[in-house]
C-alpha positions, 0 to 999 in steps of 0.5 A: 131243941127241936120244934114240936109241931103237928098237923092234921086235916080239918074234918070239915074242909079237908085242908091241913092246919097245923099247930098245937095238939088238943083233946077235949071230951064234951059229951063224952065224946073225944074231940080231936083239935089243932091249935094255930099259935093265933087262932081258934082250934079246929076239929081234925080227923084223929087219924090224920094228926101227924108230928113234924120230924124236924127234917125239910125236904131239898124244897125245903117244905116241912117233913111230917110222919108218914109223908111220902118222899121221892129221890130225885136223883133215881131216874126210871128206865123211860124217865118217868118219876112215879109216886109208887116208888115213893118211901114213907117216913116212920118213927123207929122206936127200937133205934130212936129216930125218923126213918124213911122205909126201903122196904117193898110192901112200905110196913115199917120194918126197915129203912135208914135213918131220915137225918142221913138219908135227906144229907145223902140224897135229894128226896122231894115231898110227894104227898101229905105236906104237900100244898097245893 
């Protein structure tokens, strides 16, 4: 049994809270919240909710969908680690599970499994579950 947890950005501090996901209409406008286990809600930005995957990275911080991670173990030509060269995680609906894009252009048309990949390899949070 896995952990259902979701994040979004507070709408009016920007900051990421993290709970449980609620919908109110009040006049009849949707409002978009998230619920901390002991908390109030908080009004978040729709298009920033994102679901927990299940999966930390080798720091051991949370793994949300469309973070961005970086494999440590590659090394670029002057040593440099680069946030371009970062690999999105995505939800594969076709296979049924977490994947992390390899892909150029980051479209969420190919990658390999996020399980297999984070036990293979040493990947870092480089942005979204990132706090500061």
């Amino acid at each position: 049994m896995r952990e259902i947890k979701l994040r979004g950005k507070d709408a009016s501090t920007g900051k990421y809270v993290y709970g449980d996901l609620v919908r109110l209409v009040i006049g009849g406008k949707v409002h978009t919240y998230i619920k901390p286990l002991d908390d109030k809600r908080i009004e978040v930005s729709p298009d920033s909710v994102k679901q927990f995957t299940g999966f930390k990275d080798c720091n051991g911080v949370e793994v949300y969908d469309s973070d961005k991670l970086v494999d440590l173990e590659v090394t670029l030509e002057d040593g440099v680690k680069r946030e371009d060269t970062a690999q999105q995680v995505y939800w594969c609906a076709i296979d049924g599970c977490w994947k992390l894009d390899h892909t150029f252009k980051q479209d969420n048309s190919s990658g390999f499994p996020l399980a297999s990949e984070l036990r293979d390899f040493k990947f870092k949070v480089v942005s979204g579950n990132v706090k500061a």
